[in-house]
DSSP file (Angstrom, degrees, kcal/mol; ACC not computed):
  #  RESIDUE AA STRUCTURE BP1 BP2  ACC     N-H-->O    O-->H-N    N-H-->O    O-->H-N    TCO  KAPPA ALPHA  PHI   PSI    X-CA   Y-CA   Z-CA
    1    1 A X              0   0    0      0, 0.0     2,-0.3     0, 0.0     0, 0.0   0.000 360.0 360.0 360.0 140.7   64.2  143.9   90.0
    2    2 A X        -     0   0    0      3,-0.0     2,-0.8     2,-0.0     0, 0.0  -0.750 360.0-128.7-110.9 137.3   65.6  140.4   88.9
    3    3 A X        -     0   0    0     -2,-0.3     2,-1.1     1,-0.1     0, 0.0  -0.832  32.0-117.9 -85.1 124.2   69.5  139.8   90.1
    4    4 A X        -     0   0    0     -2,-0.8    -1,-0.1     1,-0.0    -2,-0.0  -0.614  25.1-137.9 -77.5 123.3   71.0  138.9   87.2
    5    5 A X        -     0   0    0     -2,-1.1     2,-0.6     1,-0.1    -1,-0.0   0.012  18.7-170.6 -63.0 136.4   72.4  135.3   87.5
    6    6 A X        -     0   0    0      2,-0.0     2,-0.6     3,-0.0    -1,-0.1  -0.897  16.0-141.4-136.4 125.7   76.3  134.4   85.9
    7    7 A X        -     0   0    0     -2,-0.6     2,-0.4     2,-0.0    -2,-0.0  -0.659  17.2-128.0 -81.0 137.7   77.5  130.9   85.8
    8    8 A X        -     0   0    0     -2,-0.6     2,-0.5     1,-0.1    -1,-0.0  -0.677  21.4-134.0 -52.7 129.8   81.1  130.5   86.6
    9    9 A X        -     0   0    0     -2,-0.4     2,-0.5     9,-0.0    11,-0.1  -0.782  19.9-141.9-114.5 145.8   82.6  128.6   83.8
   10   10 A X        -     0   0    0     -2,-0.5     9,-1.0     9,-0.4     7,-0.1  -0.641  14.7-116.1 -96.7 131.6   84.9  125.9   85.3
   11   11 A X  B     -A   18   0A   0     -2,-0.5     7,-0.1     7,-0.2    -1,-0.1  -0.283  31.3-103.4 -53.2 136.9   88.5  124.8   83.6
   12   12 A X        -     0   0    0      5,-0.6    16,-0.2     1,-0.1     4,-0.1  -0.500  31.2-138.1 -54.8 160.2   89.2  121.1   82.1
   13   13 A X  S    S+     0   0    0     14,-0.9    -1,-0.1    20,-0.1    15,-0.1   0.381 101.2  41.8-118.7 -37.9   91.4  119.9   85.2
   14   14 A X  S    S+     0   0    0     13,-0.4    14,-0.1     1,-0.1    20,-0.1   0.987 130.8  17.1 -84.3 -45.3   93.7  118.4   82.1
   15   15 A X  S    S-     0   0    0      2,-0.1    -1,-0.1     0, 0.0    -2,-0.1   0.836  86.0-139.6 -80.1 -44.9   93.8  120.9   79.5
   16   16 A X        +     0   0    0      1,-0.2     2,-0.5    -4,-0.1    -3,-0.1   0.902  58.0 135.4  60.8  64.2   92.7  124.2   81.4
   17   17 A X        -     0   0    0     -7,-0.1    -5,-0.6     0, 0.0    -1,-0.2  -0.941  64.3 -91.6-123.5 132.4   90.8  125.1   78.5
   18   18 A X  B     -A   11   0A   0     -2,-0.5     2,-0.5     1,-0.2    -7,-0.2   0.105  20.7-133.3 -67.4 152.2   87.2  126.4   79.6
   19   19 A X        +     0   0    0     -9,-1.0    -9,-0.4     1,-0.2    -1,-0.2  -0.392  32.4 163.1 -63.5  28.3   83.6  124.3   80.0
   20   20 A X        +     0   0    0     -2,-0.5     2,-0.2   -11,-0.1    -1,-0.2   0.721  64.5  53.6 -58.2 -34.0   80.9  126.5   78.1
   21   21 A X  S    S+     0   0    0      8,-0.0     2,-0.3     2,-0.0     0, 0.0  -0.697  86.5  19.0-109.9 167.5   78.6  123.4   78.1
   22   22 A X  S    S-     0   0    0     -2,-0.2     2,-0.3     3,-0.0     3,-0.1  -0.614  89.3 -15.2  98.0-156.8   77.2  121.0   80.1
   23   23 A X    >   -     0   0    0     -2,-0.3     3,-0.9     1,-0.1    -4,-0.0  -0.660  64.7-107.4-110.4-176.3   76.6  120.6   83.8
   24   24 A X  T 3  S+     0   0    0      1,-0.3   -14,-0.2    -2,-0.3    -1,-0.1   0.896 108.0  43.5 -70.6 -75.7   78.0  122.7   86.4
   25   25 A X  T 3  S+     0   0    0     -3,-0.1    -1,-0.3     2,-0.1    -3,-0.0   0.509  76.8 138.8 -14.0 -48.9   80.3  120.8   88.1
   26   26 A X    <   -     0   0    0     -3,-0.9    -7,-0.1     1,-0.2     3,-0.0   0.263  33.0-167.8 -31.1 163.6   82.0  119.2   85.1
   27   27 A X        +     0   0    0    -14,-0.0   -14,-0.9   -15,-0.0   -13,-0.4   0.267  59.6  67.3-134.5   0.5   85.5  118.9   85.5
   28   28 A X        -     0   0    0    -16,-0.2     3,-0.1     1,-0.1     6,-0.0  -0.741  59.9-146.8-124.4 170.9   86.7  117.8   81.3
   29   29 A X  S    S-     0   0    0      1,-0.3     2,-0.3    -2,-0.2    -1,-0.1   0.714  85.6 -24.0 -99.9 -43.9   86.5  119.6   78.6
   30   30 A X  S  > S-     0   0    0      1,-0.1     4,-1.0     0, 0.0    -1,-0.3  -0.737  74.2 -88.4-145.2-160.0   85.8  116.2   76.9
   31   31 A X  H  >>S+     0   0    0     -2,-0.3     4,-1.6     1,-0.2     5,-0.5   0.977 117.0  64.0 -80.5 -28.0   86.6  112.3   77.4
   32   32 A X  H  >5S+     0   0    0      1,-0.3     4,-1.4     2,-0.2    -1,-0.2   0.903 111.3  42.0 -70.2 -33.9   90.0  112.2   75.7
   33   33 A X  H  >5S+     0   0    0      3,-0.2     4,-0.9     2,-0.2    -1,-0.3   0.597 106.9  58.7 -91.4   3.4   91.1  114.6   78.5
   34   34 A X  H  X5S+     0   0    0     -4,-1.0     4,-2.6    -3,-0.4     5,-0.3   0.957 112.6  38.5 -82.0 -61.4   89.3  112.8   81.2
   35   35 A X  H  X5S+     0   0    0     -4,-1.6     4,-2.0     1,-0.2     5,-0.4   0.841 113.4  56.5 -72.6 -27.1   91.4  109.4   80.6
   36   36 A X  H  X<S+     0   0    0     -4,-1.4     4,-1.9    -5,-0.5    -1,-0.2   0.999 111.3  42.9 -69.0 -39.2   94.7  111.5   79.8
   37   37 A X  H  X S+     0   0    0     -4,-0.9     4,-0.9     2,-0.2    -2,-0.2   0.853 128.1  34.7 -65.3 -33.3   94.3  113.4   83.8
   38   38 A X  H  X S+     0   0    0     -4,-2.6     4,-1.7     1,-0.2    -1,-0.2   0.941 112.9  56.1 -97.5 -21.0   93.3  109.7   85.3
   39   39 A X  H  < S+     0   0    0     -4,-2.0     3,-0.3    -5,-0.3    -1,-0.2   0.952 114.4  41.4 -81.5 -53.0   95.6  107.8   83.0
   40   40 A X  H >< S+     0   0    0     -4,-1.9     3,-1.0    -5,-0.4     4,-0.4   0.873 109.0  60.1 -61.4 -21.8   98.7  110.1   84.4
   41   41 A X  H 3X S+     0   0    0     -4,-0.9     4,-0.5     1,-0.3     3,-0.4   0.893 102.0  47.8 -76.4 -26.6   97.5  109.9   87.6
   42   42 A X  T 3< S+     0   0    0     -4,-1.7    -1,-0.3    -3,-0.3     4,-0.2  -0.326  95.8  82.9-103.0  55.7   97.7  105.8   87.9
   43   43 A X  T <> S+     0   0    0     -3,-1.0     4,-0.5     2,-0.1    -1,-0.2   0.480  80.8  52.7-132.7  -5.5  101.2  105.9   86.6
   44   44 A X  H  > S+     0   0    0     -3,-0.4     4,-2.8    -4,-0.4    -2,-0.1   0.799 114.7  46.5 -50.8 -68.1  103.0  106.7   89.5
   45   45 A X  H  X S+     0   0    0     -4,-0.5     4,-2.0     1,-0.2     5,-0.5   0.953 111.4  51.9 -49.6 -55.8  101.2  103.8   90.9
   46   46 A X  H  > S+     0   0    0      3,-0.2     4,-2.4     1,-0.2    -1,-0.2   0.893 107.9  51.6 -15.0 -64.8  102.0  101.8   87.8
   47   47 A X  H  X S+     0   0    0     -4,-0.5     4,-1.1     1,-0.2    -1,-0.2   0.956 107.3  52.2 -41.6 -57.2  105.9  102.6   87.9
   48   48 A X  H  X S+     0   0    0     -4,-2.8     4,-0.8     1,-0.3    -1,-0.2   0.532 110.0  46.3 -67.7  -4.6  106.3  101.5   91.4
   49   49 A X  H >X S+     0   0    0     -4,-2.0     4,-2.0     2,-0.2     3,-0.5   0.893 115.0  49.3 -99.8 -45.5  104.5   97.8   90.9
   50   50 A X  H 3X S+     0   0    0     -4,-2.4     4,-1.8    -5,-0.5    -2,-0.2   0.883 108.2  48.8 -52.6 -40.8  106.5   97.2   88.0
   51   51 A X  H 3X S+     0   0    0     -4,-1.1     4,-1.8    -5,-0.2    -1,-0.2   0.896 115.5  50.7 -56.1 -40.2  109.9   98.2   89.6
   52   52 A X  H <X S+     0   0    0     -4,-0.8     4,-2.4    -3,-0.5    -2,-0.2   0.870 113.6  39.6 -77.1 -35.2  108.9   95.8   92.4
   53   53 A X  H  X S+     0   0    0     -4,-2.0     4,-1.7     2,-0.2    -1,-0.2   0.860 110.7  61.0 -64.0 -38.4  107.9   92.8   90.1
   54   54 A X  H  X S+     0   0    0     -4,-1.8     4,-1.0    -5,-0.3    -2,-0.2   0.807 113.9  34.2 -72.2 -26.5  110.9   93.6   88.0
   55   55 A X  H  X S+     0   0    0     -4,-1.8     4,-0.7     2,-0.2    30,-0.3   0.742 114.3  57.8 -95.1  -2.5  113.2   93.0   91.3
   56   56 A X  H  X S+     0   0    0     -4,-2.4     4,-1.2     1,-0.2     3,-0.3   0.947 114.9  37.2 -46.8 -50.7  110.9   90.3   92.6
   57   57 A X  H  X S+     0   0    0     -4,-1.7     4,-2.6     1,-0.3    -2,-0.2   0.775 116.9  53.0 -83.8 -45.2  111.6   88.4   89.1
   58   58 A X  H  X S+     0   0    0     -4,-1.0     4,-1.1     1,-0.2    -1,-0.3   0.716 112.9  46.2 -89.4  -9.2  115.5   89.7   89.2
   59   59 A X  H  X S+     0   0    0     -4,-0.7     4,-1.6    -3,-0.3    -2,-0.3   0.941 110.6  52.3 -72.0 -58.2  115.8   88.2   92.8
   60   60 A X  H  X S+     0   0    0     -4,-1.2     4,-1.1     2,-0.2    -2,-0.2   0.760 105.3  53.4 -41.6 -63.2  114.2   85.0   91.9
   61   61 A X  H  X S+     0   0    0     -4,-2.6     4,-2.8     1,-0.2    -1,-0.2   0.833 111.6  43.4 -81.3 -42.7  116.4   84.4   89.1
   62   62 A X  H  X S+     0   0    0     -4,-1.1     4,-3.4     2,-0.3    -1,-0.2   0.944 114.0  46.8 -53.7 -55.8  119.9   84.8   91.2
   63   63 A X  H  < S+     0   0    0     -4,-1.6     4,-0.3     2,-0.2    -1,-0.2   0.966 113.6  58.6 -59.8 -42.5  118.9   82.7   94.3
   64   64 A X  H >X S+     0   0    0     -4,-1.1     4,-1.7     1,-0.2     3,-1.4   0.902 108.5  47.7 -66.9 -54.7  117.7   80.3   91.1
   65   65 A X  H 3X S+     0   0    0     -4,-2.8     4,-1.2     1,-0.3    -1,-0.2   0.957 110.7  40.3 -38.2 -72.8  121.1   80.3   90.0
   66   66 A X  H 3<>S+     0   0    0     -4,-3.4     5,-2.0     1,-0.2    -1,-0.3   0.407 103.4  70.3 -86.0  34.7  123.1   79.7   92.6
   67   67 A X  H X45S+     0   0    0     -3,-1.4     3,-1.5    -4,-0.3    -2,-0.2   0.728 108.9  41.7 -73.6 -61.6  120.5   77.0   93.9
   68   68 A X  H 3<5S+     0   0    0     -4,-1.7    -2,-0.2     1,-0.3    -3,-0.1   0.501 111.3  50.6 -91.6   9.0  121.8   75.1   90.7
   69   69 A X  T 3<5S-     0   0    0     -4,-1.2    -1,-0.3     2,-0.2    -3,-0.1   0.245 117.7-120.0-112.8  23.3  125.7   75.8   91.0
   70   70 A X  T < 5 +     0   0    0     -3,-1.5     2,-0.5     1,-0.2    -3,-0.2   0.879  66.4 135.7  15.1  86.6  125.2   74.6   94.4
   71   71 A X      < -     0   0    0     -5,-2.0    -1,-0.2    -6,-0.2    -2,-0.2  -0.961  26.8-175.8-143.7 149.6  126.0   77.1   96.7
   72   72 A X        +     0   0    0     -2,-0.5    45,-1.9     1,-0.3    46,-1.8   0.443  68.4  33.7-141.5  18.7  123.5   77.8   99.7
   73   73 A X  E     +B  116   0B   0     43,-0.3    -1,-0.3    44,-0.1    43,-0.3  -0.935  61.1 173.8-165.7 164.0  124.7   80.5  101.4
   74   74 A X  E     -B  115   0B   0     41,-7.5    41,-1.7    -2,-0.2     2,-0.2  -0.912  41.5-100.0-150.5 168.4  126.7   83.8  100.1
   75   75 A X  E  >  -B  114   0B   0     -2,-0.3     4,-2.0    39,-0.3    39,-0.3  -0.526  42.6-118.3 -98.7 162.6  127.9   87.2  102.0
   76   76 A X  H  > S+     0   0    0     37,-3.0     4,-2.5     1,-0.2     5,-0.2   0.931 113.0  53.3 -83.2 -50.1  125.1   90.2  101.1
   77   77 A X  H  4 S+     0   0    0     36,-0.6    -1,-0.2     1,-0.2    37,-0.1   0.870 106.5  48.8 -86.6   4.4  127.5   92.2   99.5
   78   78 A X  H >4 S+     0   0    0      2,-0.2     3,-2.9     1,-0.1     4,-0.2   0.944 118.5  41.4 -41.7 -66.2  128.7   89.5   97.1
   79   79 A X  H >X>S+     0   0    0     -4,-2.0     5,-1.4     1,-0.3     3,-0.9   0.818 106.4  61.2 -65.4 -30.2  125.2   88.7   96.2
   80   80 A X  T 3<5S+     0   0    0     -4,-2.5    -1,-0.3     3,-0.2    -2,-0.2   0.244  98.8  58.4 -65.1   2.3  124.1   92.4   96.1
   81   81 A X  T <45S+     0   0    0     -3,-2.9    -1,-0.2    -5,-0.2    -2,-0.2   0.150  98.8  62.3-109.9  11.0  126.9   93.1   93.0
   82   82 A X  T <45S-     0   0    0     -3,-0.9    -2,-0.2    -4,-0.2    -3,-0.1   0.630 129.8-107.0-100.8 -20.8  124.9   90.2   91.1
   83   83 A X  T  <5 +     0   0    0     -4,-0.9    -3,-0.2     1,-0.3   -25,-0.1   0.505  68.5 147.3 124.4  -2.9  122.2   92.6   91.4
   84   84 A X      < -     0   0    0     -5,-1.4     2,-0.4    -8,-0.1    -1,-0.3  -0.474  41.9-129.8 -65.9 156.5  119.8   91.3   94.1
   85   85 A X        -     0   0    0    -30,-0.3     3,-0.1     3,-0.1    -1,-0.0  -0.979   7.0-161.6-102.0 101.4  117.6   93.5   96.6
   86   86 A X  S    S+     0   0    0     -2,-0.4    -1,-0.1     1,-0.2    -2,-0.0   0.920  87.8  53.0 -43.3 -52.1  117.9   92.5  100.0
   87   87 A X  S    S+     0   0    0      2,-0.0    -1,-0.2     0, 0.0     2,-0.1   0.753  94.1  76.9 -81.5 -57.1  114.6   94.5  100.9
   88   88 A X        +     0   0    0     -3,-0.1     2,-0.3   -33,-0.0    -3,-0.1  -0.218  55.8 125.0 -96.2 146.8  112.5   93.1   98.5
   89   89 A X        -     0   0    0      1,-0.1    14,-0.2    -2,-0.1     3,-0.1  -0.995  58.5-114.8-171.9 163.2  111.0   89.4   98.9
   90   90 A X  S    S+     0   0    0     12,-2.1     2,-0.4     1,-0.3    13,-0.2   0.869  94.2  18.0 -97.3 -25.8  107.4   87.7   98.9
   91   91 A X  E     +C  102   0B   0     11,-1.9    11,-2.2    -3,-0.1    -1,-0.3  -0.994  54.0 178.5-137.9 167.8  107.7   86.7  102.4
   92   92 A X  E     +C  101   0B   0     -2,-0.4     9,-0.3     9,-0.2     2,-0.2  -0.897   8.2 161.6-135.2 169.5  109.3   87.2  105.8
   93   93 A X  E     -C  100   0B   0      7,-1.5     7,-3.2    -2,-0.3     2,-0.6  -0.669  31.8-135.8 164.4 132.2  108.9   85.7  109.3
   94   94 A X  E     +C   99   0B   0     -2,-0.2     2,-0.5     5,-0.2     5,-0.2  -0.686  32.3 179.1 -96.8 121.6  111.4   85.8  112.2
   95   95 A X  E >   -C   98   0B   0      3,-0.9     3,-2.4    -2,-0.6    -2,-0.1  -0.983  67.9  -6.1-131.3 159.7  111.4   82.3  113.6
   96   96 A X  T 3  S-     0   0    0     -2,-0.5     3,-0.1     1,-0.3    -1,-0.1   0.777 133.2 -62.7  19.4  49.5  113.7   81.2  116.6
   97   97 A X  T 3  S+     0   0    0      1,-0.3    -1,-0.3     3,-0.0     2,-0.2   0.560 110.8 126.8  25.9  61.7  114.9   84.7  115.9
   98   98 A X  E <   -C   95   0B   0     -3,-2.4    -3,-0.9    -5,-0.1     2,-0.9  -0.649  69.6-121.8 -93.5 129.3  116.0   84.1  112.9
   99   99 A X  E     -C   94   0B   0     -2,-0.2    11,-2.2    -5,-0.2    -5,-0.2  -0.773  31.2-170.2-116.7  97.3  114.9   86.2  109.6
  100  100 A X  E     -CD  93 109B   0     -7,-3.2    -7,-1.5    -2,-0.9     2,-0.3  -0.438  15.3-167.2-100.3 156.2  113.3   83.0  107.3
  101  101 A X  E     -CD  92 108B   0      7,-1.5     7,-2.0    -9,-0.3     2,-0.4  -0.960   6.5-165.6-155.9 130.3  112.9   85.1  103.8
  102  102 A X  E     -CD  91 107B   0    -11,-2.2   -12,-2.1    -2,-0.3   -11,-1.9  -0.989  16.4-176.0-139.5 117.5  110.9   83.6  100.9
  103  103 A X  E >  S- D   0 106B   0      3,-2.6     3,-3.1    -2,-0.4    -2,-0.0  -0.994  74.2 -55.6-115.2 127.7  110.6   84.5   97.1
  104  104 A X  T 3  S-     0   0    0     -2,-0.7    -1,-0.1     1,-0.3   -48,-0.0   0.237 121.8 -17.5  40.9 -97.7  108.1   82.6   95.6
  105  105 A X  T 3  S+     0   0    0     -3,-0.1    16,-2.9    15,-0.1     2,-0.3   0.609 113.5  94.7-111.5  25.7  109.1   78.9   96.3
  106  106 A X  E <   -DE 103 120B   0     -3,-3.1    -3,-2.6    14,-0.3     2,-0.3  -0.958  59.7-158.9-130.3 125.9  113.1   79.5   97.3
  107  107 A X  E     +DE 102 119B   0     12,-2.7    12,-0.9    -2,-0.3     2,-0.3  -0.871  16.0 170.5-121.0 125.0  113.6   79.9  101.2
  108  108 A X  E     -D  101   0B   0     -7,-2.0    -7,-1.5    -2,-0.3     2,-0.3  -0.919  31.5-135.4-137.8 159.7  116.8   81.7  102.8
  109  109 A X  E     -DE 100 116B   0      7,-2.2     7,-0.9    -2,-0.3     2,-0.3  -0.729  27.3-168.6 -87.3 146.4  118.0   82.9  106.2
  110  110 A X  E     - E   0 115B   0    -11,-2.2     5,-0.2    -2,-0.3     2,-0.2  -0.941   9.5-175.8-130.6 158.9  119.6   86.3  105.8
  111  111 A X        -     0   0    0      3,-2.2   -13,-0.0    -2,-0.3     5,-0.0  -0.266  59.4 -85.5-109.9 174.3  122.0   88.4  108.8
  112  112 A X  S    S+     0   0    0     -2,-0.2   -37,-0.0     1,-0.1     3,-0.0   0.903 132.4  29.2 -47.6 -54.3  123.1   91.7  108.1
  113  113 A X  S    S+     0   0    0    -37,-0.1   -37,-3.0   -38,-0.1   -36,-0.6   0.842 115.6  57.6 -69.3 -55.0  126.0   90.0  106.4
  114  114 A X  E     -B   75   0B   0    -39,-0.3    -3,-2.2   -38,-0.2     2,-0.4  -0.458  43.7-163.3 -97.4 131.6  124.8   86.9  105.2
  115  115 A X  E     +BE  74 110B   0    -41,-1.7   -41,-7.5    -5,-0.2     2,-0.2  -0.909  34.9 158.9-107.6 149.1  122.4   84.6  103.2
  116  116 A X  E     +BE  73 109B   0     -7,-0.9    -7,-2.2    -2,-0.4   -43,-0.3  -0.948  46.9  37.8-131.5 144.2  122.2   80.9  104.0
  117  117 A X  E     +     0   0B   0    -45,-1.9     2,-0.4    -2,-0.2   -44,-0.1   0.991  66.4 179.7  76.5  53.6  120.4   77.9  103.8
  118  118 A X  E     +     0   0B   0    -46,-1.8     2,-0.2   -10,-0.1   -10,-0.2  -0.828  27.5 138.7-100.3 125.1  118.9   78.8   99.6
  119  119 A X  E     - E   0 107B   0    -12,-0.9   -12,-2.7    -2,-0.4     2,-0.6  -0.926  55.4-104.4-150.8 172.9  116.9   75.8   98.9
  120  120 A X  E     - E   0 106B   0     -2,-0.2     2,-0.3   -14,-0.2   -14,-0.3  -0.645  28.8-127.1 -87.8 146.8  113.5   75.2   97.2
  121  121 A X        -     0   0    0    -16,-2.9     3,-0.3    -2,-0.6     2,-0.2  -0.836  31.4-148.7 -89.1 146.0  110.5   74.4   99.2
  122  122 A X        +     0   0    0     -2,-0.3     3,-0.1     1,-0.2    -1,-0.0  -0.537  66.3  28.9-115.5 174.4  109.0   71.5   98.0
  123  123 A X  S    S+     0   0    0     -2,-0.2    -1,-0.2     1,-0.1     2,-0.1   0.869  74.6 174.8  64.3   5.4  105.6   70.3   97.8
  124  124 A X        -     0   0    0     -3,-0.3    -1,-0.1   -19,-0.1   -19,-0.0  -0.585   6.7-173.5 -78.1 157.4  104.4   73.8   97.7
  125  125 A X        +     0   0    0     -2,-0.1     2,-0.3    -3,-0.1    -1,-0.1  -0.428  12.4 174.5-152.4  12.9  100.6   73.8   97.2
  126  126 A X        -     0   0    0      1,-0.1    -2,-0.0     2,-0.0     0, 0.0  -0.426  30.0-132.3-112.3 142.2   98.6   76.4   96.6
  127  127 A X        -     0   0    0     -2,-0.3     2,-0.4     1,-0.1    -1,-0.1  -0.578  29.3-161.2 -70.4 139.7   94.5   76.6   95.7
  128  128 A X        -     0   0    0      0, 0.0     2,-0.2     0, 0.0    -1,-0.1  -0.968   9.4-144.3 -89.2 115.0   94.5   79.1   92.7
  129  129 A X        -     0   0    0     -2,-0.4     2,-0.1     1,-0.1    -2,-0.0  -0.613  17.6-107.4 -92.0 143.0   91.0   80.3   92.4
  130  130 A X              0   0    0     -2,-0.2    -1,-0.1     1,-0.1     0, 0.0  -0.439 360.0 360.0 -73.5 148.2   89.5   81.1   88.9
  131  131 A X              0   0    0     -2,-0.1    -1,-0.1    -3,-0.0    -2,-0.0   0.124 360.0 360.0-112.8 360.0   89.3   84.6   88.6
């Protein structure tokens, strides 16, 4: 006697509509729903670098501003109702225990309270490599 054999047939992962062809394993029913499942799936990731860029950029622009009305140091929540994000920055480093704070080429101190000491770094330098 021969067992007869029955393939499970497996659901698209986007659509849920069932696989009748192909190999076992598949997981799409076809490609449009393969790039729609991965395409949602990197769009989390997507938001959060965009939000982050968007307050790098909105950060930038503020410290850039009161660089040229010359003012070089400001209480946090003043400067947090122009719409800056303490949190966010391109670098940080505690020196002589001190919290040095960097977006892009504009250098500050900041306290709890406080930023101080907003100038540009000059002379910055950096190899850009072809990509």
């Amino acid at each position: 006697m021969y067992k007869k054999l029955t393939r499970i047939i497996p659901n698209c992962l986007e659509c849920g509509d069932k696989i009748h062809y192909g190999r076992a394993d598949k997981k799409f029913c076809s490609e449009e729903c393969k790039s729609k499942y991965y395409n949602e799936l990197g769009k989390v990731s997507r938001t959060y670098r965009r939000r982050v860029l968007s307050s790098i950029s909105r950060n930038y622009e503020i410290l850039d501003q009161l660089i040229c009305s010359g003012i070089d140091n400001i209480s946090l929540v003043d400067i947090m109702t122009l719409g800056f994000v303490p949190g966010i920055m391109t670098s940080h480093s505690r020196i002589r225990g001190r919290d040095e704070c960097a977006c892009f080429d504009i250098k500050y101190y900041m306290t709890e309270s406080r930023i101080y000491s907003i100038m540009k770094i000059r002379n910055v330098s950096l190899p850009l490599q072809d990509f």
